[in-house]
C-alpha positions, 0 to 999 in steps of 0.5 A, a space after each residue: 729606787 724603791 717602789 711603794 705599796 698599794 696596799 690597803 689596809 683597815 686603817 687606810 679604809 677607815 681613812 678614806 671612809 672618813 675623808 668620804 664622810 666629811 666630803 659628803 657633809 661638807 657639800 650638804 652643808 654647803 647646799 643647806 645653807 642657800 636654801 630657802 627658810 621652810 626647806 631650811 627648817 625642815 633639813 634641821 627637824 631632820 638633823 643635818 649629818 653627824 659628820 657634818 661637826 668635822 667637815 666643818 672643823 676642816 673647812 675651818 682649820 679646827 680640830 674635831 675636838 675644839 669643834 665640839 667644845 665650840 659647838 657645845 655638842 656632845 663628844 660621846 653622842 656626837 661620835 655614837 652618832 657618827 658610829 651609828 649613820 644617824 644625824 645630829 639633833 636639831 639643837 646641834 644642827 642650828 648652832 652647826 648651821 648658824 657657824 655655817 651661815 656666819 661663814 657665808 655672811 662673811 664671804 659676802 661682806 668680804 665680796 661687797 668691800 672689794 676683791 674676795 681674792 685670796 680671802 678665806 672665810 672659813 679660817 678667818 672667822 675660825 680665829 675671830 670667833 675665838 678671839 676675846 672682844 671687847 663689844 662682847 664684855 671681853 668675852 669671844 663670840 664662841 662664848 655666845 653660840 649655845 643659844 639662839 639670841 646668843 647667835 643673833 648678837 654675834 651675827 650683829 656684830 659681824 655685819 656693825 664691822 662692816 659698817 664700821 658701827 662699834 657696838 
């Protein structure tokens, strides 16, 4: 039998070092999104963390790179930021944290219409944000996220499937 290395190397840190990164966003944006309004809005004048982007995308089953085509984040500041410890700007971290707050409008919707068991939120609003709709003009709520009424619309969507209203 053959014994395997111990040994780390540069790559191996640069690894941990990232998976320690998304670590730490993903529980800020997970405290971050229960949190109330002014203390909301004063985290987002802040900036929430450049990392932030990729924890997401792997809650999400997404890429880095369609995290940020989605997002509509810049790829070369985005990863200067990252480079540099420093957070994102406010624009970036409301369309961040609106993908955020759809995720857990969505665990509660799930949660209230029976057993959330085995449901995952993150994953299915990763595939229906992408999908073309026909309430949307045929066009994917994605499409909608650059901009605050842009957000509003999709989140009124979500909650008319609940109810069953098409728009």
């Amino acid at each position: 039998m053959g014994q395997t290395s111990n040994v780390i190397t540069p790559a191996t840190t640069n690894t941990l070092t990232r998976a320690s990164g998304r670590a730490k966003a993903r529980s800020h944006l997970a405290a971050i999104t229960g949190l109330a309004p002014r203390e909301r809005i004063l985290r987002l004048r802040e900036g929430l963390p450049a990392e932030s982007v990729a924890a997401l995308a792997d809650e999400m089953g997404w890429t880095k790179e369609h995290a940020i085509e989605t997002l509509k984040i810049s790829r070369s500041t985005l990863n200067s930021k990252i480079r540099a410890g420093r957070p994102l700007d406010t624009s970036d971290s409301e369309r961040l944290l609106a993908v955020m707050d759809m995720i857990e409008q969505v665990r509660q919707m799930v949660a209230r219409s029976g057993d959330p068991t085995g449901f995952d939120a993150s994953k299915w609003l990763a595939t229906w944000i992408d999908t073309p709709n026909p309430a949307l003009g045929g066009l994917p709520p994605s499409d909608y996220l650059d901009t605050h009424e842009g957000v509003q619309v999709v989140r009124r969507l979500l909650a008319q499937m609940e109810s069953g209203a098409y728009a």
